[in-house]
C-alpha positions in Angstrom: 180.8 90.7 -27.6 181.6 94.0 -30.3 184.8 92.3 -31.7 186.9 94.3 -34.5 186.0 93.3 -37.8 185.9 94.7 -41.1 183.3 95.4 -44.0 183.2 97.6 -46.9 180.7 99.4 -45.7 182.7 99.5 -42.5 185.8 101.0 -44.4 183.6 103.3 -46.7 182.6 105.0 -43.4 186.1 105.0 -41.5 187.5 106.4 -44.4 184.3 109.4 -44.8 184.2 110.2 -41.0 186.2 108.4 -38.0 183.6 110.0 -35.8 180.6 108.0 -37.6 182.5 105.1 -37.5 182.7 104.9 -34.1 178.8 106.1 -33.2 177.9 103.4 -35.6 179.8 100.2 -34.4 180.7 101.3 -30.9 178.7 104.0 -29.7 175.5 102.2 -29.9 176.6 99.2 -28.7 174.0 97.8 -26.4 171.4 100.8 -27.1 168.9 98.0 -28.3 168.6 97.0 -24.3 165.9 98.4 -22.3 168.3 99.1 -19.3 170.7 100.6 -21.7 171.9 104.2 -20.9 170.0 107.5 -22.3 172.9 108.5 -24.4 174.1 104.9 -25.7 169.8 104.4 -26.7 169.8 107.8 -28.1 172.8 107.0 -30.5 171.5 103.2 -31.0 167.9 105.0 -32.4 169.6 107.4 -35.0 171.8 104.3 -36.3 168.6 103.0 -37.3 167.4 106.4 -39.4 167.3 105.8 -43.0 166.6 108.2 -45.8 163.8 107.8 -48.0 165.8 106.3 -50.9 167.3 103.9 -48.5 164.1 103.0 -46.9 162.6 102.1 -51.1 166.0 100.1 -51.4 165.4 98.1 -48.3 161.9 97.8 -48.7 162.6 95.9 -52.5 165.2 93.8 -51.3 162.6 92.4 -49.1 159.8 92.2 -51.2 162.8 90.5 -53.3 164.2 87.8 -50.7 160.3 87.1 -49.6 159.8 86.1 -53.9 163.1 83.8 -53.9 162.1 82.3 -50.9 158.8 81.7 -51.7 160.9 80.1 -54.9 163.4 78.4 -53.0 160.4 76.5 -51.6 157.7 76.1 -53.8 159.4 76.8 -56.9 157.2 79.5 -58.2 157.4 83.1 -57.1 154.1 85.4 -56.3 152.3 87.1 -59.1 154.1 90.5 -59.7 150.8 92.5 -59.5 150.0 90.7 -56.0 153.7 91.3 -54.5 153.7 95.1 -55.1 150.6 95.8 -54.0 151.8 94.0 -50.7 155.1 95.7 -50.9 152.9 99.6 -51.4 150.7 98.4 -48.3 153.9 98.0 -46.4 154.9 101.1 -47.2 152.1 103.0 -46.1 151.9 101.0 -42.7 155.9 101.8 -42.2 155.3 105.6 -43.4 152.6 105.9 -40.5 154.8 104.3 -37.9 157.6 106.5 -39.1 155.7 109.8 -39.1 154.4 108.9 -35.2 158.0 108.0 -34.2 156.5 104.6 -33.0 160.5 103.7 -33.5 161.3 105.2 -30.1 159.5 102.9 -28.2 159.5 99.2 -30.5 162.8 98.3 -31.5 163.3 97.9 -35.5 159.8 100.0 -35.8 160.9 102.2 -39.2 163.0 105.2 -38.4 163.0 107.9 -41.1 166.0 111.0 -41.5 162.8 113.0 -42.5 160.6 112.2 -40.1 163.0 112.6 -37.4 164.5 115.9 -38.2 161.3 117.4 -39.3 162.6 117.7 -42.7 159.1 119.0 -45.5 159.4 116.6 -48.1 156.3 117.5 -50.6 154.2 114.3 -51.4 154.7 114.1 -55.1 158.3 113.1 -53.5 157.2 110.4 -51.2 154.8 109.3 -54.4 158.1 108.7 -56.6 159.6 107.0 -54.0 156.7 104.2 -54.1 156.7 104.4 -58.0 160.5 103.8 -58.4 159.7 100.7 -55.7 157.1 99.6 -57.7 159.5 100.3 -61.3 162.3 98.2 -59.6 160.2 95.5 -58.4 158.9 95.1 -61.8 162.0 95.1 -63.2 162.6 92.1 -61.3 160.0 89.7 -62.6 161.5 91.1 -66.1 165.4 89.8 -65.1 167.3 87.5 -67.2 168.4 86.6 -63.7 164.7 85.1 -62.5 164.1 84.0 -66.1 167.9 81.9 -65.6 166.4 80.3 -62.4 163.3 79.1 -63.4 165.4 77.0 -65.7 167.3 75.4 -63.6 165.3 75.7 -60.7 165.2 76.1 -56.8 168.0 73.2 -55.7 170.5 75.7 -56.9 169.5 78.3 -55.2 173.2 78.5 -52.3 172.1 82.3 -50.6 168.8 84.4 -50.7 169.9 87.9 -48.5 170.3 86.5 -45.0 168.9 89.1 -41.9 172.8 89.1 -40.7 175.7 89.0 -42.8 178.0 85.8 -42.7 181.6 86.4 -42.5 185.0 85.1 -43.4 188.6 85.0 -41.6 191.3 86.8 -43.3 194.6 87.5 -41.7 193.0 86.7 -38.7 189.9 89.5 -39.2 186.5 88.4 -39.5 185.7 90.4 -42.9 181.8 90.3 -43.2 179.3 90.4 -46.6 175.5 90.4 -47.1 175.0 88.4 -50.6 171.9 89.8 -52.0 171.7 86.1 -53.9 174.4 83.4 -55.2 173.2 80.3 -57.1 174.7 77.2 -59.1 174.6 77.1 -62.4 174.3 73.2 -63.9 177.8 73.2 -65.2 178.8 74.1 -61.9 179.8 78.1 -62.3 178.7 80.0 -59.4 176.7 83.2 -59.6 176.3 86.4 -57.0 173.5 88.7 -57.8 173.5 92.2 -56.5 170.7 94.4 -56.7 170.9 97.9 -56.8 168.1 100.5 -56.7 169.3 103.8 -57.3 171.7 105.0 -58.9 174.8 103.8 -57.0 177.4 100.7 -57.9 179.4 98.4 -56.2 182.7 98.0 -57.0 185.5 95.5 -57.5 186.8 95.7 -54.0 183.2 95.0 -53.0 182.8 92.4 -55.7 186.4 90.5 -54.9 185.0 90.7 -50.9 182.0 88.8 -52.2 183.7 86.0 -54.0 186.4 85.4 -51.6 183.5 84.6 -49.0 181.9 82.3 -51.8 185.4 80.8 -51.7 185.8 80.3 -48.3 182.0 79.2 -47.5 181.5 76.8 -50.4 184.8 76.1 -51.9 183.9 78.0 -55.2 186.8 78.8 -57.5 187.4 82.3 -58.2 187.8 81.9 -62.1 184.3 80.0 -62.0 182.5 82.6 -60.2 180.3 85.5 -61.7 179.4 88.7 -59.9 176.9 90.6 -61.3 175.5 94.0 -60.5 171.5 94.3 -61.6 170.4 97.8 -61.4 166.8 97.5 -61.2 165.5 101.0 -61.7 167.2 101.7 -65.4 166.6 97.8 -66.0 170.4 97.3 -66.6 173.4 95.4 -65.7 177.1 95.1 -65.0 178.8 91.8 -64.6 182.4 92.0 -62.5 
């Protein structure tokens, strides 16, 4: 059932374009169906188009979970070398299935704005996509944030970015978030990790919609709970 709820990302694009809104959250309701009708699978397909920039982002944020996982349960992550190789391999497979618009028959096959639109992007483009993937995976294995948990290792490891956000009730609204990662320190503070790789932020609406869901999931209190933003492709960071 689509039932109202409410994001920041859901707000962000209310508050841009009603008309998106509703394409994004309604329109394409269903569209992932095979018996679904032309129009709804037509809008359901274009939801799924992502620019080159967002496609890197998404691409490191796996490569990213995949590590912490890999952590979480043998508490050592894969050589850095052997991961972005992987990850550049990935991208070259989900380039080609981009390019032959394999996405309009296999659901979740990548969709790219470029691709679909027939937009010339020159190679040395595509090229600095993969190297800024690369540079942000890198920056990574280089985090005080990965250097903080293999000190106090895997058991304290609470969220590693989930496939579907979780969600919490306020005022009766089921408000949802996507925690990139959240872990325990020993002395009991709480830590979410965002990770950004381009040159975008967060902000404290976004961060305050993070911690209230800590709040509400794990009973953490707000004055003992640390949001910080890591920006992987300069190498710095913001804590909220």
């Amino acid at each position: 059932m689509n039932t109202f709820s409410w994001s920041k990302s859901r707000h962000d694009n209310f508050q841009e374009c009603p008309r998106r809104y509703y394409f994004q959250y309604y329109g394409s309701w269903g569209g992932w169906n095979a018996g679904a009708e032309a129009r709804t699978r037509e809008i359901y397909l274009l939801k799924q188009l992502k620019t080159r920039q967002m496609w890197k982002g998404d691409l490191v944020h796996r490569m990213i979970r995949s590590a912490l996982e890999m952590f979480r349960a043998e508490g050592r992550v894969p050589a850095a070398p052997v991961l972005s190789e992987r990850m550049v391999e990935q991208m070259r497979q989900e380039f080609r299935d981009s390019r032959s618009a394999r996405y309009r028959t296999a659901n979740k096959a990548n969709a790219l704005f470029e691709h679909e639109y027939g937009i010339p992007v020159p190679d040395v483009d595509w090229q600095r996509q993969r190297d800024e993937a690369v540079k942000c995976l890198t920056q990574f294995f280089k985090s005080e944030t990965l250097r903080e948990l293999a000190r106090i290792g895997p058991k304290q490891l609470v969220e590693i970015d989930k496939d579907q956000p979780d969600q919490f009730i306020f005022e009766g609204i089921p408000v949802f978030v996507k925690l990139d990662l959240a872990y325990r320190r020993p002395d009991e503070r709480w830590v979410i990790v965002d990770w950004k790789t381009g040159s975008g932020s967060a902000d404290d609406l976004q961060a305050a919609c993070y911690v209230m869901y800590l709040s509400h999931a794990y009973g953490a209190k707000v004055a003992e709970t640390e949001v910080g933003e890591s920006r992987l492709l300069s190498g710095s960071s913001h804590v909220y």
